[in-house]
PAMARTOR-115595 format. One record per atom (N, C-alpha, C, CB): residue number from 1; atom name; x, y, z. Coordinates in nm, 4 decimals, padded with zeros to 6 digits. Each point is the difference from the previous one (the first is absolute). Last residue first. Glycine has a CB too. Layout:
BEGIN
<node NUM; 'CA'; <X; Y; Z>>
...
This chain:
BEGIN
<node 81; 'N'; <08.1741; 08.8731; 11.3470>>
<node 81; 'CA'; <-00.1619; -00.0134; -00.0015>>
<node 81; 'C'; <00.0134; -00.2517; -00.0097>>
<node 81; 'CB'; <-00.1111; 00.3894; -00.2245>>
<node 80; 'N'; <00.4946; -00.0034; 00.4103>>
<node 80; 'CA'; <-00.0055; -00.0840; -00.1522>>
<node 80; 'C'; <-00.0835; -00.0652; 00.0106>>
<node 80; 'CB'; <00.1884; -00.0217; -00.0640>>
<node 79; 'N'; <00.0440; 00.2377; 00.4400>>
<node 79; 'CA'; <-00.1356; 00.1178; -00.0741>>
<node 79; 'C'; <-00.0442; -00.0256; -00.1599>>
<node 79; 'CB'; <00.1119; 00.2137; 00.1536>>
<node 78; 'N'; <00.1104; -00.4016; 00.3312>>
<node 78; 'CA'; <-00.0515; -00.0564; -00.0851>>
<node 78; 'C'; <-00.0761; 00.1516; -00.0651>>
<node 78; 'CB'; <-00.0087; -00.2838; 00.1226>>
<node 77; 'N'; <00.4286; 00.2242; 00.2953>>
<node 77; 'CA'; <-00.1470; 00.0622; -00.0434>>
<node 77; 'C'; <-00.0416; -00.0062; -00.1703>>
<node 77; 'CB'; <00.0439; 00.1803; 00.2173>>
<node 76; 'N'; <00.3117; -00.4616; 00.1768>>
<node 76; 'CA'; <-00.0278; 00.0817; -00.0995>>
<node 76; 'C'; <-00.1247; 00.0397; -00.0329>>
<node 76; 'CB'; <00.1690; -00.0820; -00.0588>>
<node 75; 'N'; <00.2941; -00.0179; 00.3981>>
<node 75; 'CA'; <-00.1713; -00.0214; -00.0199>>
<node 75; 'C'; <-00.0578; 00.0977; -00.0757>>
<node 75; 'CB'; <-00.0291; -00.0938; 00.2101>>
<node 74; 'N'; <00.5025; 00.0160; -00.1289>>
<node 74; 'CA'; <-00.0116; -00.0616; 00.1453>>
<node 74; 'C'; <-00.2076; -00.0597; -00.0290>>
<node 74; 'CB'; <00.2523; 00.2347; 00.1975>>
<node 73; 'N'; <00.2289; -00.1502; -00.5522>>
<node 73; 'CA'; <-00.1503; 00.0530; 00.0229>>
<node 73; 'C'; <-00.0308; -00.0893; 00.1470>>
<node 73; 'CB'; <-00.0952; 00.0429; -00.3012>>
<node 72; 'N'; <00.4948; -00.1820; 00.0397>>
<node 72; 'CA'; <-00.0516; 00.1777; -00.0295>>
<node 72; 'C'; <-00.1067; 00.0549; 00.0458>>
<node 72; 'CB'; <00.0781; -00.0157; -00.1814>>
<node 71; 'N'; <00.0009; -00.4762; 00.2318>>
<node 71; 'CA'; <00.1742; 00.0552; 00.0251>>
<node 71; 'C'; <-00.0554; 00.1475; -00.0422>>
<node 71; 'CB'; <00.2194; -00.2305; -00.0884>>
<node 70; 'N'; <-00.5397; -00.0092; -00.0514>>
<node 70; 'CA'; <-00.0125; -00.0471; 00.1642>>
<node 70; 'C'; <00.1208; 00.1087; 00.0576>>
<node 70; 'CB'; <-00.0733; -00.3141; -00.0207>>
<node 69; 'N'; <00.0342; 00.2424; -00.4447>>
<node 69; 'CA'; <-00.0733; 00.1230; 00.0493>>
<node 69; 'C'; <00.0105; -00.0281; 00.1768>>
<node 69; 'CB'; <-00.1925; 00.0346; -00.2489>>
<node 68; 'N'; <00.3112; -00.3552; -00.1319>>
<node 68; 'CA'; <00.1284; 00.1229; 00.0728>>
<node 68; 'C'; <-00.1334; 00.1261; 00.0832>>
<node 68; 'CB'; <00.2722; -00.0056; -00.2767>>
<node 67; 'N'; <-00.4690; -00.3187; -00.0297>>
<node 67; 'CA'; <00.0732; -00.0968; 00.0897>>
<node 67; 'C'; <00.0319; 00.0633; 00.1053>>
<node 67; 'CB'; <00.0850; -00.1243; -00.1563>>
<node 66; 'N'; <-00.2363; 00.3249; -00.2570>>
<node 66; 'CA'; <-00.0660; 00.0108; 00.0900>>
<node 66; 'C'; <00.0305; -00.1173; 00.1429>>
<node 66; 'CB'; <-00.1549; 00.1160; -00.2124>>
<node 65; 'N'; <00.5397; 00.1122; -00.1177>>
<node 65; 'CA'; <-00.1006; -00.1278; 00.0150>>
<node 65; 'C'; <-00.1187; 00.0270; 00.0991>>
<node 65; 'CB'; <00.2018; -00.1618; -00.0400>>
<node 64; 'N'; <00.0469; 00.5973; -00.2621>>
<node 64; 'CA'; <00.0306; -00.1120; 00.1155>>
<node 64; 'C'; <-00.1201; -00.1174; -00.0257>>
<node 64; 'CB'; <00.1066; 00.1936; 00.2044>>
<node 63; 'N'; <00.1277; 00.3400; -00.4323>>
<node 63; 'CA'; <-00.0834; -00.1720; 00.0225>>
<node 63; 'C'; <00.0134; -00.0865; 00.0350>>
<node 63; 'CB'; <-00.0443; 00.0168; -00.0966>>
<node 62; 'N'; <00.0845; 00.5089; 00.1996>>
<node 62; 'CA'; <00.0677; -00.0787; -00.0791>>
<node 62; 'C'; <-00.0534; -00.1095; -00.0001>>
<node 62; 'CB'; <00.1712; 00.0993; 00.0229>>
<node 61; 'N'; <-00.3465; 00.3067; 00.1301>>
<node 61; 'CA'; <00.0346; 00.0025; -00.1124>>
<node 61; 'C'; <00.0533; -00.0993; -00.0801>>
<node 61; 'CB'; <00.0037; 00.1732; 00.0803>>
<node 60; 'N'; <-00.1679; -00.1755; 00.4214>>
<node 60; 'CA'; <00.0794; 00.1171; -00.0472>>
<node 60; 'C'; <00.0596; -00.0064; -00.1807>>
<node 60; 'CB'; <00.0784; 00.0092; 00.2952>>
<node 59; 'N'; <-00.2740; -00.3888; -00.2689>>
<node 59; 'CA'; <00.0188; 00.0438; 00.1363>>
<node 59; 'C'; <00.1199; 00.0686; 00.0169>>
<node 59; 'CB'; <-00.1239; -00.1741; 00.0745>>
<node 58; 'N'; <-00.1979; -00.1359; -00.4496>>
<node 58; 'CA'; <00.0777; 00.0973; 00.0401>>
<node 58; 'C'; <00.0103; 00.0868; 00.1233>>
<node 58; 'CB'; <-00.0214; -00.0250; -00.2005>>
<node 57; 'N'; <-00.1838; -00.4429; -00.1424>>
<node 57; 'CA'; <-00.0226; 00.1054; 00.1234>>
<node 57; 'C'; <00.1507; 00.0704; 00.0084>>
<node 57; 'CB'; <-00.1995; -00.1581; 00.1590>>
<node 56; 'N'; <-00.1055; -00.0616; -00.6016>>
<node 56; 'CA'; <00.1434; 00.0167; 00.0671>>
<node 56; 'C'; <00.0062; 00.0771; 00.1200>>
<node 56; 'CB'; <00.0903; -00.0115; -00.2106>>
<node 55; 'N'; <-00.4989; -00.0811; -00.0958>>
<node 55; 'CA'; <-00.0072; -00.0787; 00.0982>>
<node 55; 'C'; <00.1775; -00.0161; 00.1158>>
<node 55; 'CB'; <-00.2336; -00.1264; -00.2046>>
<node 54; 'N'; <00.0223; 00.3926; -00.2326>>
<node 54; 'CA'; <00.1061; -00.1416; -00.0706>>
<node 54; 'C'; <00.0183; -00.1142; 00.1392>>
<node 54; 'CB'; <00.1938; 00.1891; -00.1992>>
<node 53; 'N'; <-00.3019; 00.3007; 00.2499>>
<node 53; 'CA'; <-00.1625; -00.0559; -00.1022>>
<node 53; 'C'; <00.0588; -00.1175; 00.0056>>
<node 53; 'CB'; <-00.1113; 00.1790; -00.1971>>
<node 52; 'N'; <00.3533; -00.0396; 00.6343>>
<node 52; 'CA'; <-00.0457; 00.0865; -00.1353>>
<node 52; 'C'; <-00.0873; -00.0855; -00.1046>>
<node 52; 'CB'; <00.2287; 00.1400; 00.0175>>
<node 51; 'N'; <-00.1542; -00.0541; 00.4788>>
<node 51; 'CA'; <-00.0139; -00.1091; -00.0377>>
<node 51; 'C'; <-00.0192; 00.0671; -00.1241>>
<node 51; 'CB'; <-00.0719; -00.1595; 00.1873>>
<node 50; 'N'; <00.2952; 00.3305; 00.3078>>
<node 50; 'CA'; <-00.0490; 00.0285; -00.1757>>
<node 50; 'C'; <-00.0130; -00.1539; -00.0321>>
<node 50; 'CB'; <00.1551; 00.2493; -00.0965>>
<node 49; 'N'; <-00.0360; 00.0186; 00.5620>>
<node 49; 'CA'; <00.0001; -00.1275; -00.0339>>
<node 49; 'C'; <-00.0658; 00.0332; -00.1089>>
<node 49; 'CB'; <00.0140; -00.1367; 00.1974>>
<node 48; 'N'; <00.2262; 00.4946; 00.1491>>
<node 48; 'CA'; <-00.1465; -00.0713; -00.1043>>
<node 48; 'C'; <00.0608; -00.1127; -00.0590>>
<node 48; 'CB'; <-00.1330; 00.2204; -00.0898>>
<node 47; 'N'; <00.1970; -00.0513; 00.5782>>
<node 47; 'CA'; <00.0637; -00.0336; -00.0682>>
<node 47; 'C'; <-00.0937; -00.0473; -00.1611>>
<node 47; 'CB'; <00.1678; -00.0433; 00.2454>>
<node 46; 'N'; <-00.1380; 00.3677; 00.2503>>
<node 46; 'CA'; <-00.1087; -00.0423; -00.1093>>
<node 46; 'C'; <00.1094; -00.0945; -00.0855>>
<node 46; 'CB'; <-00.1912; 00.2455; -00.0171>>
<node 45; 'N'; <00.2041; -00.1360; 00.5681>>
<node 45; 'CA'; <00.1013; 00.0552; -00.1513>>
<node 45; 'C'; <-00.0836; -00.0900; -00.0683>>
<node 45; 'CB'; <00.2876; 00.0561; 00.0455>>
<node 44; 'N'; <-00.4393; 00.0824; 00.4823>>
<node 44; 'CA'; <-00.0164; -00.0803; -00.1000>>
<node 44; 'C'; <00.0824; 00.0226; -00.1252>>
<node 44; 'CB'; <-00.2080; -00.0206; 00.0996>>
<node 43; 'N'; <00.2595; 00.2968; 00.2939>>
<node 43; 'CA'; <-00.0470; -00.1529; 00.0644>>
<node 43; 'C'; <-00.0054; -00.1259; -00.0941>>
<node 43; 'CB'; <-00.1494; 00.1349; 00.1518>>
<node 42; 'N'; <00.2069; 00.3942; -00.2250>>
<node 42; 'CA'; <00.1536; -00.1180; -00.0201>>
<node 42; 'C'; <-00.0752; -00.1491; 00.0515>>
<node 42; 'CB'; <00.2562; 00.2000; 00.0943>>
<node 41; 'N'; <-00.5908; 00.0171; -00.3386>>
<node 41; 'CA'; <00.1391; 00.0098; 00.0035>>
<node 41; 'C'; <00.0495; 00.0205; 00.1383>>
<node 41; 'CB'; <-00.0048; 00.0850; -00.2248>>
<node 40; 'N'; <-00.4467; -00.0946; 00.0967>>
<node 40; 'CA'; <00.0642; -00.1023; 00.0751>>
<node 40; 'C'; <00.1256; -00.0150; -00.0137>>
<node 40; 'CB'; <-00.1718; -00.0951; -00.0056>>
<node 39; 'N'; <-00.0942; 00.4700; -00.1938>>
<node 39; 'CA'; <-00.0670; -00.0405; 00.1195>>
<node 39; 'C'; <00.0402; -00.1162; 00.0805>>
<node 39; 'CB'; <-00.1618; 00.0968; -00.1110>>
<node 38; 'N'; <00.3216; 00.0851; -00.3312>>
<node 38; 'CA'; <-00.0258; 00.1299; 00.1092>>
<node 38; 'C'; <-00.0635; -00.0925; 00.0900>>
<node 38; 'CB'; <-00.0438; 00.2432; -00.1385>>
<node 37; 'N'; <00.2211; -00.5454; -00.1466>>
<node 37; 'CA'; <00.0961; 00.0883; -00.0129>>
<node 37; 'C'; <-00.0836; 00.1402; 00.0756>>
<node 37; 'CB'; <00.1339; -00.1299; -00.2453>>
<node 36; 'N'; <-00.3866; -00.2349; 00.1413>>
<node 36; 'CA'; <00.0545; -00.0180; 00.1285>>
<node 36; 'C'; <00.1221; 00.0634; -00.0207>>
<node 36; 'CB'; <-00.1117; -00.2060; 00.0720>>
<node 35; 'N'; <-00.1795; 00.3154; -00.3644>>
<node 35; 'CA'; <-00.0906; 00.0025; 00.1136>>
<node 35; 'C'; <00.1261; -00.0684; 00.1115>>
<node 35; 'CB'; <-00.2926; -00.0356; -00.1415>>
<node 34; 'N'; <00.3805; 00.0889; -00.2948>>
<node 34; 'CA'; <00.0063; 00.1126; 00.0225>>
<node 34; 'C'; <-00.0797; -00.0174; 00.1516>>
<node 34; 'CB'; <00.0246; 00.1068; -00.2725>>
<node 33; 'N'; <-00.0373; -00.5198; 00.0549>>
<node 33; 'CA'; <00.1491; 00.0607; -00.0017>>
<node 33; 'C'; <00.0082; 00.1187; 00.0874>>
<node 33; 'CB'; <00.0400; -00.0723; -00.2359>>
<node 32; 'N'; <-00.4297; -00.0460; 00.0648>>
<node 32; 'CA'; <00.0231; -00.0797; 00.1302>>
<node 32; 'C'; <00.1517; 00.0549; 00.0804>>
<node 32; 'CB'; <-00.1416; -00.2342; -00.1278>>
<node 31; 'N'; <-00.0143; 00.3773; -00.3733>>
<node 31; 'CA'; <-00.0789; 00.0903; 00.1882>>
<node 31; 'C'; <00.0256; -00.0975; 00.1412>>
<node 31; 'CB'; <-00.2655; 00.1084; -00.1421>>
<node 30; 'N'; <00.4585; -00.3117; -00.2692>>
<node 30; 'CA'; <00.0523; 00.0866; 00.0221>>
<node 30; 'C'; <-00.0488; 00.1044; 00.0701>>
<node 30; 'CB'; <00.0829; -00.0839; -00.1520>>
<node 29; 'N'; <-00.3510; -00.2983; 00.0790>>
<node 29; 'CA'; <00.1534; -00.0427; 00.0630>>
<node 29; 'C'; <00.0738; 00.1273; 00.0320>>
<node 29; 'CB'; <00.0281; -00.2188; -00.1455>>
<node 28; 'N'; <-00.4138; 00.2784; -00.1090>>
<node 28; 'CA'; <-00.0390; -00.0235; 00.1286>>
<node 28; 'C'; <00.1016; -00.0414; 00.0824>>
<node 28; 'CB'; <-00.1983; -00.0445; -00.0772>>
<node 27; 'N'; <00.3119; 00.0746; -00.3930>>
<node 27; 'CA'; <-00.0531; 00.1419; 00.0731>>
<node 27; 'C'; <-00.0836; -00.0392; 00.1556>>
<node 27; 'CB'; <-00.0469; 00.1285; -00.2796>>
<node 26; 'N'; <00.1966; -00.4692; 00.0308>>
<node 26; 'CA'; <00.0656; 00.0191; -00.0138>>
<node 26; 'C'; <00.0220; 00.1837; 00.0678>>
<node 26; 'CB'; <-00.0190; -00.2443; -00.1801>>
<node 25; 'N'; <-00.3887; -00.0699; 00.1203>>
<node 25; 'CA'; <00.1321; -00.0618; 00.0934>>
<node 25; 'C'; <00.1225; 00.1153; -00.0017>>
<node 25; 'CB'; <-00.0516; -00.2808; -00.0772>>
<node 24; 'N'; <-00.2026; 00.3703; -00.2868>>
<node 24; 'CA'; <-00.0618; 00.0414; 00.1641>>
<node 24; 'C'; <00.0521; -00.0189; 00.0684>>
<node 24; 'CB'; <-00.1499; -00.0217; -00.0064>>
<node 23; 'N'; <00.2747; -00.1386; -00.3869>>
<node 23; 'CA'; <00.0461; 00.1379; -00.0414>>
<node 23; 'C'; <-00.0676; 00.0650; 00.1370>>
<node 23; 'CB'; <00.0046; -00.0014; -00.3063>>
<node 22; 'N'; <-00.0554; -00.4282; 00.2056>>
<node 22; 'CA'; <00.1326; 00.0019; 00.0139>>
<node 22; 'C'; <00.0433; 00.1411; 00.0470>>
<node 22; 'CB'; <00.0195; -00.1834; -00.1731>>
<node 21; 'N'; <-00.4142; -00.0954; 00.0674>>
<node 21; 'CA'; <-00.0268; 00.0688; 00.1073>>
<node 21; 'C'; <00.1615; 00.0487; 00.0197>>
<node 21; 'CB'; <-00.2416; -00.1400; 00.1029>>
<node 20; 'N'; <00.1053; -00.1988; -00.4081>>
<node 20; 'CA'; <-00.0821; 00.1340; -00.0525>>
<node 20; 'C'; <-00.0246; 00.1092; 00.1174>>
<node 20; 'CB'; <-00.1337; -00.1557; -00.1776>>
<node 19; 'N'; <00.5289; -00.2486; 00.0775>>
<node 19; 'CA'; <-00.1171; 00.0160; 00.0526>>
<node 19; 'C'; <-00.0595; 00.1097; -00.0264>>
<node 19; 'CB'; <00.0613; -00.1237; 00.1400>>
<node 18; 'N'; <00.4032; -00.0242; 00.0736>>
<node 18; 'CA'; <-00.0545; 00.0287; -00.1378>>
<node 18; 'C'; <-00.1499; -00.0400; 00.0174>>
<node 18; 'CB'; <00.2292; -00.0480; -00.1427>>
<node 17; 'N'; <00.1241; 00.3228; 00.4647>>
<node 17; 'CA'; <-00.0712; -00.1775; 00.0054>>
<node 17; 'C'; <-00.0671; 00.0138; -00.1435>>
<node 17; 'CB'; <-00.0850; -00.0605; 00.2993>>
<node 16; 'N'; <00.2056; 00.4222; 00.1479>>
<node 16; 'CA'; <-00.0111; -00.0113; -00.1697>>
<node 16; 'C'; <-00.0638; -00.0886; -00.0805>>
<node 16; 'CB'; <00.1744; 00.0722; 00.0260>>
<node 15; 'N'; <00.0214; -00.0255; 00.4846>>
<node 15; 'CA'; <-00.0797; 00.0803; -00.0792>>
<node 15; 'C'; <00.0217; -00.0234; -00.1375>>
<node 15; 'CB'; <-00.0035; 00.1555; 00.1660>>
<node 14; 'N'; <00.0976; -00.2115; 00.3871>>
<node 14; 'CA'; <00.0025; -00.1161; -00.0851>>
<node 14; 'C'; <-00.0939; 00.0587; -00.1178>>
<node 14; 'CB'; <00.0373; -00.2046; 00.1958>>
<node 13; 'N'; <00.2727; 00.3346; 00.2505>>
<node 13; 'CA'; <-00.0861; 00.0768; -00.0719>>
<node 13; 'C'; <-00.0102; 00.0011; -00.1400>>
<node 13; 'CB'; <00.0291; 00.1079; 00.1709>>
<node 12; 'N'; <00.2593; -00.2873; 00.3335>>
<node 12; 'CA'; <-00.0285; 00.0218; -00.1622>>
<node 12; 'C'; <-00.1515; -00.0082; -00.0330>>
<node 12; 'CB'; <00.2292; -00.1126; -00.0620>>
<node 11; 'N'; <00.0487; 00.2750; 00.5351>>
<node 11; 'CA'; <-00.1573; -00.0333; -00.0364>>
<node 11; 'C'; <00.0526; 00.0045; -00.1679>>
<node 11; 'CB'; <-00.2039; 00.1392; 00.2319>>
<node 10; 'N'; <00.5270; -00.2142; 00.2645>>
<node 10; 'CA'; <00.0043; 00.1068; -00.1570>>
<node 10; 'C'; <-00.1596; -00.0858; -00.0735>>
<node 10; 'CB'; <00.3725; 00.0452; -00.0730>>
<node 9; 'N'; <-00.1749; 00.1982; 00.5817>>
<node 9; 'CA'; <-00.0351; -00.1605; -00.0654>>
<node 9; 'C'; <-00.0200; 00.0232; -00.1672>>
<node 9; 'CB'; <-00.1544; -00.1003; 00.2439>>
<node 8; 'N'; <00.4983; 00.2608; 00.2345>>
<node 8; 'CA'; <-00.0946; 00.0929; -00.1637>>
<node 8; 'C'; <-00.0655; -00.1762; -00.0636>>
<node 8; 'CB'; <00.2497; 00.2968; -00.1276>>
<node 7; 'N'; <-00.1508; -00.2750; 00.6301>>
<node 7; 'CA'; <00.0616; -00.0579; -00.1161>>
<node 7; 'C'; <-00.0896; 00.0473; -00.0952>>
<node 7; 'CB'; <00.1089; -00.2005; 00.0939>>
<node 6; 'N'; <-00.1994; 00.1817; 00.3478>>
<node 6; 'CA'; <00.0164; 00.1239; -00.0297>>
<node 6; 'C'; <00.1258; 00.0202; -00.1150>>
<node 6; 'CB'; <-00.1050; 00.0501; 00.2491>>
<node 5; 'N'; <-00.0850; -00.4605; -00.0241>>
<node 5; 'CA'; <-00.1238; 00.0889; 00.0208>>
<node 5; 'C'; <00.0804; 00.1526; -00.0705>>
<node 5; 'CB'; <-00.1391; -00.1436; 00.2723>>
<node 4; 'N'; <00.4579; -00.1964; -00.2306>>
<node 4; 'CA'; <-00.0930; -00.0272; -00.0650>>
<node 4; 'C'; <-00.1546; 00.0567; -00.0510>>
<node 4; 'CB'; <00.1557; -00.1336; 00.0969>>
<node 3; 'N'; <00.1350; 00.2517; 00.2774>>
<node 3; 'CA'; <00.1003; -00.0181; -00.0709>>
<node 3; 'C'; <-00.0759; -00.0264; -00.1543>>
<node 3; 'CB'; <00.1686; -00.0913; 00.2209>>
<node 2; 'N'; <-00.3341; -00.0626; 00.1931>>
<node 2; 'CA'; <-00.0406; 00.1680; -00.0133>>
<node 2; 'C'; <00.1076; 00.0491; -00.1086>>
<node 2; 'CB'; <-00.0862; 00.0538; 00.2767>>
<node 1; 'N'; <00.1205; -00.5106; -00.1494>>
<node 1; 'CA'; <-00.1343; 00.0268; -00.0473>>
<node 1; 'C'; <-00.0178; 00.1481; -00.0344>>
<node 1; 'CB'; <-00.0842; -00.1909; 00.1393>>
């Protein structure tokens, strides 16, 4: 148990998304970003998660199934209105 309690947890950080809010999501994701890189680093590692205009998700840059996220991400923070 205590082993678990002190396991870097990793938080994806769900931003973009097509839609007329793409370009906010997308700047509110990235102050999120910057927020747990000084204030919850090492406890927490940010992982961004991208949804670009065409609805294709991406994680760390590359593109993935929203299926696969379970396997990359422990819990995610919604900033796609």
């Amino acid at each position: 148990m205590n082993q678990f309690l002190n396991k870097q947890r990793r938080i994806g950080v769900l931003r973009g998304g097509g839609g007329g809010f793409h370009a906010r999501s997308l700047e509110e994701g990235g102050n999120f970003i910057t927020y747990v890189i000084e204030n919850l680093y090492p406890k927490w590692k940010p992982v961004d998660i991208y949804v670009d205009e065409n609805e294709v998700w991406h994680v760390s840059g590359l593109p993935v199934l929203p299926t696969l996220l379970p396997q990359k991400v422990d819990v995610v923070w919604n900033t796609i209105p």
